[in-house]
Each structure stands twice: as structure tokens, then as C-alpha cells.
C-alpha distance (Angstrom), angle and dihedral (degrees) to the residues before:
residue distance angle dihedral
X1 . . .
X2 3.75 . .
X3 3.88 92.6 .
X4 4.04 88.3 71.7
X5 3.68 91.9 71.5
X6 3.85 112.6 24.7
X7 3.50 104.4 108.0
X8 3.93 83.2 64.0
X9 3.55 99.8 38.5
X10 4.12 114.7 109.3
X11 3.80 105.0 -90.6
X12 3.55 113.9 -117.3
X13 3.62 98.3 -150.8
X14 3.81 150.5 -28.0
X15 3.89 116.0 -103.5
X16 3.34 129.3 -168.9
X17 4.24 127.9 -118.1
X18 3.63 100.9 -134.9
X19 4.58 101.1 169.7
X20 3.69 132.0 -6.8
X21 4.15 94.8 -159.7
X22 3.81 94.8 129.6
X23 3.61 113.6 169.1
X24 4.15 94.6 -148.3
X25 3.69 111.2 21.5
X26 3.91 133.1 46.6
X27 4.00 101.7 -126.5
X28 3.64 85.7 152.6
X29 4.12 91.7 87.7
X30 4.31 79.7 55.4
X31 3.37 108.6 38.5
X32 3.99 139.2 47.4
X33 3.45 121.2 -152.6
X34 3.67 113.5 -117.6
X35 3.62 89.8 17.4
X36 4.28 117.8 131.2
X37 3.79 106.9 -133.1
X38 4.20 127.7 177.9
X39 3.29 120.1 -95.2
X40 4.20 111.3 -135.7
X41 3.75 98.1 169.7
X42 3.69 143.3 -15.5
X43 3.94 136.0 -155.0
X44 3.98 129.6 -178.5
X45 3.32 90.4 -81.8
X46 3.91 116.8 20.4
X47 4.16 128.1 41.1
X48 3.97 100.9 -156.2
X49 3.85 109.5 -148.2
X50 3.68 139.4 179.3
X51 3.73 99.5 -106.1
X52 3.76 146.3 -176.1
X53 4.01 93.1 -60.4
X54 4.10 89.4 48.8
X55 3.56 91.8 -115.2
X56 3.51 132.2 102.3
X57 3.53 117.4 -85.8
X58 4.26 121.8 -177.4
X59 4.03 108.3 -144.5
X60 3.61 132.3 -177.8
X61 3.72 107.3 -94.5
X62 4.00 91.6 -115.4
X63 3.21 92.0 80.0
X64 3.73 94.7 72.2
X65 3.51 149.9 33.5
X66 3.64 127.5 -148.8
């Protein structure tokens, strides 16, 4: 149940944006290109990050570097 509590869990780093072409989904309306956002949690596929809304969001991990 770690989704209950990680908008106050210690980030574990900063990533950078680096593109919001996505070919299915609009993250464009939650993320800014260039932009440095916290990193909350990670998987093999998705970082999930507190973004542009203030909530937590899980993206692919193409859309950053870091």
C-alpha cells in the first residue's frame, strides 16, 4: 500500500523531463520538457513523479533521463 503515502515519502532523486511526444497518451498537460521533477518511486518500466498537477503521476521511463 505504498501509493497511500508517496507524495510524503523522501524523494529519491530529481530526474529530468527530456520530450513529451507520446504516441498514445497526452502527458504534455503533466509534464514540461526540461523541467526537474521528484522522483517517489520507480519500476522497470515506469518512474512515478510528483508532477505538474501535484499529484503523483507514473510515466514511461522515456520520458526522462536521470
Amino acid at each position: 500500500m505504498i501509493h497511500l503515502d508517496w507524495a510524503t515519502r523522501p524523494t529519491i532523486r530529481e530526474i529530468k523531463c527530456v520530450h513529451t511526444n507520446a504516441e498514445k497518451y497526452m502527458v504534455d498537460r503533466a509534464l514540461t520538457g526540461g523541467k526537474m521533477y521528484e522522483l517517489k518511486n520507480e519500476t522497470e518500466e515506469f518512474y512515478f513523479v510528483i508532477d505538474n498537477t501535484g499529484k503523483i503521476g507514473g510515466y514511461y521511463k522515456e520520458y526522462f533521463e536521470g
